[in-house]
Structure formats: structure tokens, C-alpha cells
C-alpha positions as CSV (number, residue, x, y, z in Angstrom):
1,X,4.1,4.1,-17.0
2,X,7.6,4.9,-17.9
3,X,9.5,6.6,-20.0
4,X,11.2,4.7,-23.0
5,X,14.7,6.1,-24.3
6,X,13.0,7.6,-27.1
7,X,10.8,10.1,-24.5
8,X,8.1,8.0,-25.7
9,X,5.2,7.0,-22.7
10,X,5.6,2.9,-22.3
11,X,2.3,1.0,-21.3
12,X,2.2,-0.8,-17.8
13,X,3.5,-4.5,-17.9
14,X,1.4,-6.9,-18.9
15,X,0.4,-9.9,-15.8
16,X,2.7,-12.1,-16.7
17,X,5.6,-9.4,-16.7
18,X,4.4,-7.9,-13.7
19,X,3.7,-11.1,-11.9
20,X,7.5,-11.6,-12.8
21,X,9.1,-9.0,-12.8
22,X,11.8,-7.7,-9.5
23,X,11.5,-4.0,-10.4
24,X,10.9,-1.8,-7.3
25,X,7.8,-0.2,-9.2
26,X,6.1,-3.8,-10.0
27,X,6.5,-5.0,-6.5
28,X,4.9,-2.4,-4.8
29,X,2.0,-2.7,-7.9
30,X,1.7,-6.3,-7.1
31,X,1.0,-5.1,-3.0
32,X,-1.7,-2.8,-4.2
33,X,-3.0,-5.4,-6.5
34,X,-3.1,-7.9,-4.0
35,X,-4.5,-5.8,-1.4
36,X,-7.1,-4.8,-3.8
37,X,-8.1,-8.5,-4.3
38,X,-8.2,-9.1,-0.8
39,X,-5.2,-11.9,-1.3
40,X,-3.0,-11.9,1.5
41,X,-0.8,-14.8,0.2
42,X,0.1,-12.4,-2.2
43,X,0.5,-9.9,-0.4
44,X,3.1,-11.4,1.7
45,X,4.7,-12.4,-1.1
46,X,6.0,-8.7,-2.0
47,X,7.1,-8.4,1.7
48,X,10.5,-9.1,2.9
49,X,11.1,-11.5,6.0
50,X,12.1,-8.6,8.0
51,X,9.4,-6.0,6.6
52,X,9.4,-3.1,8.5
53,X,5.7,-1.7,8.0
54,X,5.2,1.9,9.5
55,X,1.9,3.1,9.8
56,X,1.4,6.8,11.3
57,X,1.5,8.2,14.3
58,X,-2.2,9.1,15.1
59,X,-3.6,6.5,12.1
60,X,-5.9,4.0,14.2
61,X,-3.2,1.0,13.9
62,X,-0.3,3.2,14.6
63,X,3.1,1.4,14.8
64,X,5.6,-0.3,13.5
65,X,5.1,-4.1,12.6
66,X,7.2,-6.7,11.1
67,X,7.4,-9.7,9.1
68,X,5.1,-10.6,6.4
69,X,2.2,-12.3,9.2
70,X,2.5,-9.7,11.4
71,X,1.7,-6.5,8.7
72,X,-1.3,-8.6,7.3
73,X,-2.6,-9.5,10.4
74,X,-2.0,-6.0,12.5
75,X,-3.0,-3.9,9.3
76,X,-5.0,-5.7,6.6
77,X,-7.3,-7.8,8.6
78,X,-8.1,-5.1,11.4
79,X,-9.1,-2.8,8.6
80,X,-11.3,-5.4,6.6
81,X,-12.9,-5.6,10.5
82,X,-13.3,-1.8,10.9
83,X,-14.3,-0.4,7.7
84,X,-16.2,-1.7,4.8
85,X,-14.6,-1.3,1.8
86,X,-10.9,-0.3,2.4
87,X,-9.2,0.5,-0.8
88,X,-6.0,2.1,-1.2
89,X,-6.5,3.4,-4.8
90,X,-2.3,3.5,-6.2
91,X,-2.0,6.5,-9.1
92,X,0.8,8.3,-9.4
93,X,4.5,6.2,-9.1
94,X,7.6,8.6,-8.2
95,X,10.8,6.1,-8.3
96,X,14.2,6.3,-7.4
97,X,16.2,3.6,-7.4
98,X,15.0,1.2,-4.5
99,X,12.7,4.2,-3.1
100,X,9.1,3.9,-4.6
101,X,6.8,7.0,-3.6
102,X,3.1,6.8,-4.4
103,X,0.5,9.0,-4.3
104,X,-2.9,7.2,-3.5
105,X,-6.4,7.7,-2.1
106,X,-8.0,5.6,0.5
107,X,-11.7,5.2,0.5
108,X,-13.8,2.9,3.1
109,X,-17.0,3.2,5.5
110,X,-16.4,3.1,8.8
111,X,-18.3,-0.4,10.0
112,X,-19.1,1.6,13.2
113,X,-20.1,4.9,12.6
114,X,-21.6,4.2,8.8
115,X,-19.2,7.9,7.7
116,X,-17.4,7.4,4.7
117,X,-13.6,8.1,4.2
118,X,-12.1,9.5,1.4
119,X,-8.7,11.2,1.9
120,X,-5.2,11.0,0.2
121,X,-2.1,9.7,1.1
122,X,1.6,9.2,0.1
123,X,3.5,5.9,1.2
124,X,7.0,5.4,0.5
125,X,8.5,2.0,0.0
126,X,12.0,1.0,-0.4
127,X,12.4,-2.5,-1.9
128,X,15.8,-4.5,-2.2
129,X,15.8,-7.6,-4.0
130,X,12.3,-8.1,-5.5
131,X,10.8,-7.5,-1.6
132,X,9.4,-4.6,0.2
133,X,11.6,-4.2,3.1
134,X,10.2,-1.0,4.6
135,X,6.9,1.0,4.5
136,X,5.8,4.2,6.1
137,X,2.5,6.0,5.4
138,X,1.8,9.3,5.5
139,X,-1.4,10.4,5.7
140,X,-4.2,13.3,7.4
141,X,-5.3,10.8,10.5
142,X,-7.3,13.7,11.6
143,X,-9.5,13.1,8.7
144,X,-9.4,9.1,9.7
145,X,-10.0,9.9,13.3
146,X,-12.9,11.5,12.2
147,X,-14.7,8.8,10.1
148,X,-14.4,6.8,13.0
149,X,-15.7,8.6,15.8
150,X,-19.2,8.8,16.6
């Protein structure tokens, strides 16, 4: 939600605007949408050729990983193999320009420990274009370390 230039609160765009639409917020909605729905095809489709994807230092898939096969397959599909449930839960937007902040929460089970996971995290994405060209997550991996260790 937005602003208006009235100070008004505008509602979120509706599918078809957002499914449309090359503004750096609704990109990076349409990732967490797609990730949320498990769609990968869309997913890559918010991701520029030459994605840089950062996850943290200490995070289980630590690294840096491009193009659009290489994130979903290094980062997606290893997490939908090690937790049960993985969610990245988007809520609060802070955008400026091409840089998109969001606050979130990720929640899963760890497949092999059965501990739940429930911590927040920021990830900041700069899009150019309609496309996500970089990511970088920031997140407590202590707390993710810990859900996974027996």
C-alpha cells in the first residue's frame, strides 16, 4: 500500500495490474507470490538473466548464485527438500527508487529434526527494468542453524 497525492492509503493492485505491472514493489510481490505458490516459472520470471541472489553468510545455502535456474534450483528446491513448509511471509514494503526493502518472516519445519522455525528477516532487492537483478538476505542464521541441528 501506497500513498496517493492526496495522503490518502491506496489499496494493493489488483492481479491483473500486478501481474502487469514493472514497478519495483510489484515485482518483488510477484517473487513472494510465486514462491508462495510453489511456481518456479514464475518465479524466474521476476528474475533478471544475470540475477545476483545473495543468501547469508552462515544461512544453510550460503552464497551467491546467478541466473534465474541457478537461484531456483540452489535455493528454492533445496529448501522445499529440507524443511516442510518454507514460507517467506512478505509485510512491510520500504521502497526507494529501484531498492525494495522488505521486512518478512520465515516459518518452516525442519524435515530432519521435526523443530519448527519461525524467525524474521529483511531482504533487499534492487530491480531495473521490470527484473530483480540483485538479492541479499539478512537474517539471524543462528536461529536457522538451530532448527536444523539435532
Amino acid at each position: 500500500m501506497g500513498l496517493n497525492d492526496t495522503g490518502l492509503t491506496e489499496s494493493s493492485p489488483g492481479t491483473a495490474e500486478l501481474e502487469a505491472s514493472t514497478a519495483p514493489r510489484d515485482v518483488v510481490r510477484r517473487q513472494y507470490l510465486a514462491s508462495a505458490a510453489g511456481d518456479l516459472d514464475a518465479l524466474r520470471a521476476t528474475l533478471a538473466p544475470d540475477v545476483e541472489w545473495t543468501e547469508m553468510a552462515g544461512f544453510p545455502l550460503a552464497g551467491t548464485y546467478r541466473t534465474p535456474d541457478g537461484v531456483t534450483a540452489n535455493v528454492m528446491t533445496k529448501l522445499a527438500q529440507d524443511w516442510d513448509g518454507w514460507a517467506a511471509h512478505d509485510d512491510t514494503y520500504v521502497v526507494d527508487g529501484e531498492n525494495v526493502v522488505v521486512l518478512a518472516r520465515y516459518t518452516a519445519a525442519h524435515r530432519g529434526t521435526g523443530k519448527a522455525l519461525n524467525v524474521r528477516v529483511a531482504h533487499h532487492f534492487v530491480v531495473r527494468g521490470g527484473l530483480i537483478v540483485r538479492f541479499e538476505q539478512f537474517v539471524d542464521t543462528a536461529l536457522v542453524r538451530d532448527a536444523a541441528a539435532a
